[in-house]
ZANU-269420 format. One record per residue (C-alpha): x negated, y, z; residue number from 1. Coordinates in steps of 0.02 Angstrom, whole numbers. Each point is the difference from the previous one (the first is absolute). Example, Ala and Ser with C-alpha at 12.3 -4.5 7.8 and 13.67 -1.06 7.14 Angstrom:
// ZANU-269420
> -615, -225, 390, 1
> -69, 172, -33, 2
END
This chain:
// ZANU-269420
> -279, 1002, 8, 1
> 18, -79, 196, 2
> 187, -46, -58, 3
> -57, -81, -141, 4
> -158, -100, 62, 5
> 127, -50, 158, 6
> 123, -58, -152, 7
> -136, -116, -61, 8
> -40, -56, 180, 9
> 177, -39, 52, 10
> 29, -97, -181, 11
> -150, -117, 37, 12
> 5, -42, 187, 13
> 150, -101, 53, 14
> -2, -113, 130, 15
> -97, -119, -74, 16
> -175, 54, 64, 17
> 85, -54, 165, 18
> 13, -171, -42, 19
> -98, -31, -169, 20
> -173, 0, 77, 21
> 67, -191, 77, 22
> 54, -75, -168, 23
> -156, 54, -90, 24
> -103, -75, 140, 25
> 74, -161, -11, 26
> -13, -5, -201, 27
> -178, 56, -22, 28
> -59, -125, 150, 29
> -153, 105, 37, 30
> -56, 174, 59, 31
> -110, 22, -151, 32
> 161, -31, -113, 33
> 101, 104, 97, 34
> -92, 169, -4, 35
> -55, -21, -189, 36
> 205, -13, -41, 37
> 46, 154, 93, 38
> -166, 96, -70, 39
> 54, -86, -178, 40
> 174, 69, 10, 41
> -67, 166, 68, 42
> -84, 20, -159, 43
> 127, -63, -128, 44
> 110, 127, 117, 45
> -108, 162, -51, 46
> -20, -68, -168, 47
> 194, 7, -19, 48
> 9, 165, 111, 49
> -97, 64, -144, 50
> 70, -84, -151, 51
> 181, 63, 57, 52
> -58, 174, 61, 53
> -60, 12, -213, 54
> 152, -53, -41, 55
> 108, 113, 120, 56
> -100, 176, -58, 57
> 33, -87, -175, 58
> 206, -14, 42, 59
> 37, 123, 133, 60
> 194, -39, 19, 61
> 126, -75, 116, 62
> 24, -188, -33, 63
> -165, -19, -75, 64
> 0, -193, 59, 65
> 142, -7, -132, 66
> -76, 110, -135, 67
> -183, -70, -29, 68
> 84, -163, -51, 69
> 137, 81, -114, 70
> -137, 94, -90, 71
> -143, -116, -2, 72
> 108, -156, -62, 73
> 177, 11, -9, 74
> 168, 48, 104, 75
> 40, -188, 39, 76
> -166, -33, 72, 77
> 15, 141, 95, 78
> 174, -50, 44, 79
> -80, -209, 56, 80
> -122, 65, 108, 81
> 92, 137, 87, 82
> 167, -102, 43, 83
> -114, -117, 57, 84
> -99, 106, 124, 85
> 154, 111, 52, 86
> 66, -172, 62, 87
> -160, -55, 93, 88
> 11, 177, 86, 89
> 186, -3, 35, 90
> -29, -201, 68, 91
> -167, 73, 99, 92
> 95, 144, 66, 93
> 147, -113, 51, 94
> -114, -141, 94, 95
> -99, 152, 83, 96
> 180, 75, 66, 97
> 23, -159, 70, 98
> -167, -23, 95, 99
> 51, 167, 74, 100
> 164, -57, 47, 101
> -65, -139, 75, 102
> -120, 96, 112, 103
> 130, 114, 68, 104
> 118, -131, 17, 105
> -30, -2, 191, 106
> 70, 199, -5, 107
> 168, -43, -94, 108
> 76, -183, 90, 109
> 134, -44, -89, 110
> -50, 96, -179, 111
> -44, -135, -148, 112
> -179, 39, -55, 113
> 91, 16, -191, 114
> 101, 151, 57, 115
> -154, 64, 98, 116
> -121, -1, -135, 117
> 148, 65, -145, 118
> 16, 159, 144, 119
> -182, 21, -40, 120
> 1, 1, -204, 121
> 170, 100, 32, 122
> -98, 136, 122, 123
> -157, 5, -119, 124
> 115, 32, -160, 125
> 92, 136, 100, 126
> -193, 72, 33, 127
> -33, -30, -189, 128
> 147, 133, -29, 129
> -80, 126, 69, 130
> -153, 37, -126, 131
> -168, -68, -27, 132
> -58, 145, 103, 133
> 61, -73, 171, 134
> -1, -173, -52, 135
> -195, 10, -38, 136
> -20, 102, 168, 137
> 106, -110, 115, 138
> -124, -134, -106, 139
> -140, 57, 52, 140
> 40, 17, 180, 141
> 40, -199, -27, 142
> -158, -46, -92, 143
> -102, 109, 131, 144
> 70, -116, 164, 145
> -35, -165, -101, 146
> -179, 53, -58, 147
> -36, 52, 177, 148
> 42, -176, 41, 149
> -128, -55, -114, 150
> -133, 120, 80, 151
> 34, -76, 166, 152
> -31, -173, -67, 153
> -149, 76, -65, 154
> -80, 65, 168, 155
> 23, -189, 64, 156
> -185, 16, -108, 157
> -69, 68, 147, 158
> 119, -8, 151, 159
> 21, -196, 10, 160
> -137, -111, -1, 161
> -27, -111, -123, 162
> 88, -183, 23, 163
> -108, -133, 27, 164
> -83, -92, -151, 165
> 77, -171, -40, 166
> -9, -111, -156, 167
> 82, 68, -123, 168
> 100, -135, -95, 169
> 55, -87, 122, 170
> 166, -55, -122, 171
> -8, -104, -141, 172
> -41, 132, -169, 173
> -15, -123, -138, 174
> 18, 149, -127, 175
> -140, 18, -111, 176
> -94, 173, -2, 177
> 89, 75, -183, 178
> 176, -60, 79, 179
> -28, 62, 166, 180
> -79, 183, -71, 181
> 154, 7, -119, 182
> 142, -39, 109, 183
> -81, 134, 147, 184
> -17, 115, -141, 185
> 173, -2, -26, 186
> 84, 47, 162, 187
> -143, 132, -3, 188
> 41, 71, -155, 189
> 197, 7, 34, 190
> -23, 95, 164, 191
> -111, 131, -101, 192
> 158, 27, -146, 193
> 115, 148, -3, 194
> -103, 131, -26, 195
> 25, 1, -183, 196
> 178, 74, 29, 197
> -76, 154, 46, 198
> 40, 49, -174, 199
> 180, -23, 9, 200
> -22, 190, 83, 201
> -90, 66, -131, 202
> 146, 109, -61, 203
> 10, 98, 185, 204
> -168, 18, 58, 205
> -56, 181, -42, 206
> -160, -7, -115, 207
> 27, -192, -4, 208
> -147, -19, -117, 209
> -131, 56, 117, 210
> 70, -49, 163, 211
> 85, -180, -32, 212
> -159, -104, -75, 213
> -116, 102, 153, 214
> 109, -60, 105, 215
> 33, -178, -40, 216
> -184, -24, -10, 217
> -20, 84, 195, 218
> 151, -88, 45, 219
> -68, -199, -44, 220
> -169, 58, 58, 221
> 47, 40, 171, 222
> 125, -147, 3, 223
> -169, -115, -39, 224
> -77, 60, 130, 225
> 155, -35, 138, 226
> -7, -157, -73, 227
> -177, -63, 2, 228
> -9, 76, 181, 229
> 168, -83, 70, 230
> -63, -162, -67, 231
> -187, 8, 85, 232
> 112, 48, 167, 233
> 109, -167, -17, 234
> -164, -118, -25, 235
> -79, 111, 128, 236
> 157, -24, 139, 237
> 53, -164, -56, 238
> -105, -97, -84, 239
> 14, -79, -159, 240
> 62, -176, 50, 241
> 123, 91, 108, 242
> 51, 126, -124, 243
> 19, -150, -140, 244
> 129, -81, 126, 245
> 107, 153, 60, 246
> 132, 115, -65, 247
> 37, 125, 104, 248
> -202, 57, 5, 249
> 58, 211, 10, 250
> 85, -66, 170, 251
> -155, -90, 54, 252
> -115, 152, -32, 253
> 131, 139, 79, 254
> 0, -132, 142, 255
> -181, 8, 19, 256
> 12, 172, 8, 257
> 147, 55, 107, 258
> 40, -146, 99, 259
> 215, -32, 21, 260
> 23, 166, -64, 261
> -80, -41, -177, 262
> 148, -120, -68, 263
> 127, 125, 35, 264
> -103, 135, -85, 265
> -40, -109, -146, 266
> 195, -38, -32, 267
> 32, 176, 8, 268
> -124, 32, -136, 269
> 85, -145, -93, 270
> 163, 67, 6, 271
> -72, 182, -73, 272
> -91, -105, -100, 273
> 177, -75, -85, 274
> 60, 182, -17, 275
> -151, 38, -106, 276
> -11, -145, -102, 277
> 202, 27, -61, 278
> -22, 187, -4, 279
> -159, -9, -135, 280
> 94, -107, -90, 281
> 150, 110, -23, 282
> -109, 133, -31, 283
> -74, -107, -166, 284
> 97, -109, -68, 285
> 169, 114, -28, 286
> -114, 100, -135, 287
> -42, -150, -76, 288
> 200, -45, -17, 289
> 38, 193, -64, 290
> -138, -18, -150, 291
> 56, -140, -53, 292
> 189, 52, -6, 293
> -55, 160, -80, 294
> -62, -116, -140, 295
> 155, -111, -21, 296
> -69, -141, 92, 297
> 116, 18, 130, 298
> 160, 66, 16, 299
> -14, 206, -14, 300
> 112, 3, 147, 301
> -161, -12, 118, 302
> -84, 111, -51, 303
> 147, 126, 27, 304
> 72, 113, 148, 305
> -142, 120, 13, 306
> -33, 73, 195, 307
> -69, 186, 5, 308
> -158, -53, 19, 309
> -7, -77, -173, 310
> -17, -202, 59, 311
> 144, -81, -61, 312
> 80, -105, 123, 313
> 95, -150, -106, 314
> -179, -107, -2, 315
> -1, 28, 166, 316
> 162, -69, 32, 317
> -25, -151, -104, 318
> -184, -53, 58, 319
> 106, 21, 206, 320
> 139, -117, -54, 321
> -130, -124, -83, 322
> -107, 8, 171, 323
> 142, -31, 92, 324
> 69, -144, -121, 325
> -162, -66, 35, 326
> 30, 3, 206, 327
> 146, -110, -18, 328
> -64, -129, -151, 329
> -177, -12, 72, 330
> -68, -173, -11, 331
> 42, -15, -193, 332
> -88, 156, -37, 333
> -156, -57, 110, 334
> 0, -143, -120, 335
> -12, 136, -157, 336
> -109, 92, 83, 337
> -125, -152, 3, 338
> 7, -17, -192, 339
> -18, 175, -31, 340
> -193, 29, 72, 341
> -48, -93, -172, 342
> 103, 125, -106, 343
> -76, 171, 110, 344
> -191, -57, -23, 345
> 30, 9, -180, 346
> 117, 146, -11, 347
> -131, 93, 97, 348
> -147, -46, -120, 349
> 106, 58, -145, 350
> 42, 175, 99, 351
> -170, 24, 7, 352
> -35, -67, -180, 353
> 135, 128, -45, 354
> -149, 143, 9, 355
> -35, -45, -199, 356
> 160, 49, -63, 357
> 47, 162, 116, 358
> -107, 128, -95, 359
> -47, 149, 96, 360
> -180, 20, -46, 361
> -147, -112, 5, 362
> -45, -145, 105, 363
> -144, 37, 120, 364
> -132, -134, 9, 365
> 25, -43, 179, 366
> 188, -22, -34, 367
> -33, -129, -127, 368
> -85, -92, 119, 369
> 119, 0, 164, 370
> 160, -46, -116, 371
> -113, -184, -52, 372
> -42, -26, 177, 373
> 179, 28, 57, 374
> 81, -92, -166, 375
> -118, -145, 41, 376
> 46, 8, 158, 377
> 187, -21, -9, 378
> -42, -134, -130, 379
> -79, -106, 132, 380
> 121, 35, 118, 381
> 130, -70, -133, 382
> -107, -148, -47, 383
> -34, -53, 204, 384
> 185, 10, 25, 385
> 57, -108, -153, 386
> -173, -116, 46, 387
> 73, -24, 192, 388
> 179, 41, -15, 389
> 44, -65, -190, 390
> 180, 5, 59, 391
> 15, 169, 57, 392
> -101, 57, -190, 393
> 126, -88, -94, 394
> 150, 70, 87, 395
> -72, 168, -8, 396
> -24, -5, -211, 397
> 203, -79, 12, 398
> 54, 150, 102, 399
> -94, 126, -120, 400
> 66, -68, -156, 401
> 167, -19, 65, 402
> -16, 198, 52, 403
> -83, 54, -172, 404
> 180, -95, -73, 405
> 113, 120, 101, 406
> -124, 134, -53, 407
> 3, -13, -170, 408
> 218, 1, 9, 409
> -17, 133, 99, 410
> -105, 95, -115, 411
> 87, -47, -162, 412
> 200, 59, 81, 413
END
């Protein structure tokens, strides 16, 4: 059960609650607005903790990401989405490598930060060989250092006093209040995702169907929490004029806290930080890759080349190489990556949607309810992004039609 709730943990928080915090202070363009979009996407979080903890008792299998779309609607849906999210991963993974590489960059003169940060994705795949058992352990000894982190940010609550009121708004927010609510909302929902790939594991968690949806729910819960509390320590320390106007407010805070020693400790923590982020995501996404070559999708080939302790190793492989593809072809995939936020928000109402058409017994009452907040949710998300980014919609539809094309070939050869 603690592997599993740190699985949840260490799929949800990146790096982004290091940074995020800024951006979503400068969009909502007041305090008010600021706390009611991280309490607002702590709640659409539990709704969806709960929505795809139902839906991972009701599917307890390996790849399960893959397999509520294939059963719910159809094998090329399934197909869009997932191509479309194991890229976003592979491009995260890749631009996280290279935020490492660029913080130890100081240790290796000489060494291009693409080589550095392939080393990395190489090192982590070799990990990856070894089993989920030490992958998940060495995971959460990662997870454990960066949450600690938090916690220290946390006790700035009450070991550094409170920085001096000023008026707020000192910049120009011409933003209305429904345009400034929805585009904070979204940078806080994005750095709540990833917790519905806890199901991807379904298949080799022992009495999945009790321990997975427990856990998902503890695991958001406690992630909430972190959350609310790391934000009320950046107003507290900062400000929130000065925490609209910065980036690098975890610095600021450690700074506060331990002086000339806290940047050094915070890029430490960074660095482990990088390791975690790539390792989760070869933990996931390879299981996605092997269900959907078991079904034809994909080439069988990846799903082959069993190791003894039953993970085969060829999705592995594959999702490595596309990581590292991604190191070296970077600034088009950002691009992509920008167009496909429109496409997730809807995939992820559908996954939850997908409930309806799993079987597995009834529906509870409270279920019914947490899958319309969430479904709502990711519908607003969608609308706010094609309402302020129109471009970035549009593209998004292209790219999923284009991928439902190759789909469909792939599903009729």
């Amino acid at each position: 059960m603690f592997d599993v709730i740190m699985l949840v943990i260490s799929l949800v928080i990146g790096m982004g609650i290091f940074r995020a915090p800024a951006t979503v202070a400068l969009r909502s363009g007041s305090e008010t607005l600021f706390y009611l979009a991280w309490i607002t996407g702590g709640v659409i979080a539990v709704c969806g903790a709960l929505a795809f903890a139902d839906i991972g008792r009701r599917m307890p299998v390996s790849g399960a990401y893959y397999r509520i779309f294939a059963v719910a609607y159809h094998p090329v849906v399934a197909f869009a989405v997932n191509i479309i999210i194991l890229v976003s991963n592979a491009a995260s993974a890749a631009g996280i490598a290279i935020i490492g590489a660029e913080y130890v960059s100081s240790w290796l003169p000489g060494v291009h930060t693409s080589i550095t940060a392939t080393a990395m994705i190489v090192v982590l795949y070799g990990l990856n060989l070894l089993g989920l058992r030490t992958s998940a352990t060495v995971q959460n000894v990662l997870i454990g250092i960066k949450v600690s982190m938090l916690l220290c940010i946390i006790s700035a609550l009450f070991l550094v006093d409170a920085a001096p009121a000023t008026a707020v708004a000192s910049h120009l927010h011409t933003q209305g209040v429904w345009e400034s609510f929805g585009l904070a909302l979204i940078a806080v929902s994005f750095t709540f995702g990833g917790y519905q790939s806890t199901i991807n594991f379904g298949g080799e968690i022992a009495d999945s169907k009790k321990k997975m949806p427990l856990a998902i729910v503890i695991g958001v819960l406690i992630i909430t929490a972190i959350y609310l509390l790391a934000n009320a320590a950046y107003v507290h320390v900062l400000g929130f004029d000065q925490l609209a106007h910065s980036t690098s407010i975890a610095a600021m805070v450690v700074d506060k806290l331990f002086g000339p020693a806290g940047s050094t400790i915070l890029s430490a923590v960074l660095v482990i930080s990088v390791f975690g982020y790539i390792n989760v995501a070869m933990l996931s996404n390879p299981r996605v890759i092997n269900a959907m070559s078991a079904d034809g999708v994909l080439p069988s080939r990846l799903s082959s080349s069993a190791l003894s302790g039953g993970f085969r190793h060829g999705a592995l492989i594959a999702f490595t190489l596309l990581s590292v593809f991604c190191v070296y072809v970077g600034e088009s995939f950002e691009k992509i990556l920008n167009y496909t936020i429109f496409v997730d928000a809807i995939g992820l109402g559908c996954g939850a949607a997908s409930i309806y058409w799993l079987g597995g017994g009834p529906i509870r009452p409270h279920i019914h309810i947490v899958v319309g907040v969430f479904v709502l949710s990711c519908v607003f998300t969608a609308v706010n992004i094609f309402m302020f980014d129109t471009k970035a919609a549009v593209y998004g539809v292209g790219l999923f039609v284009g991928v439902v094309v190759v789909g469909i070939v792939m599903f009729r050869r």
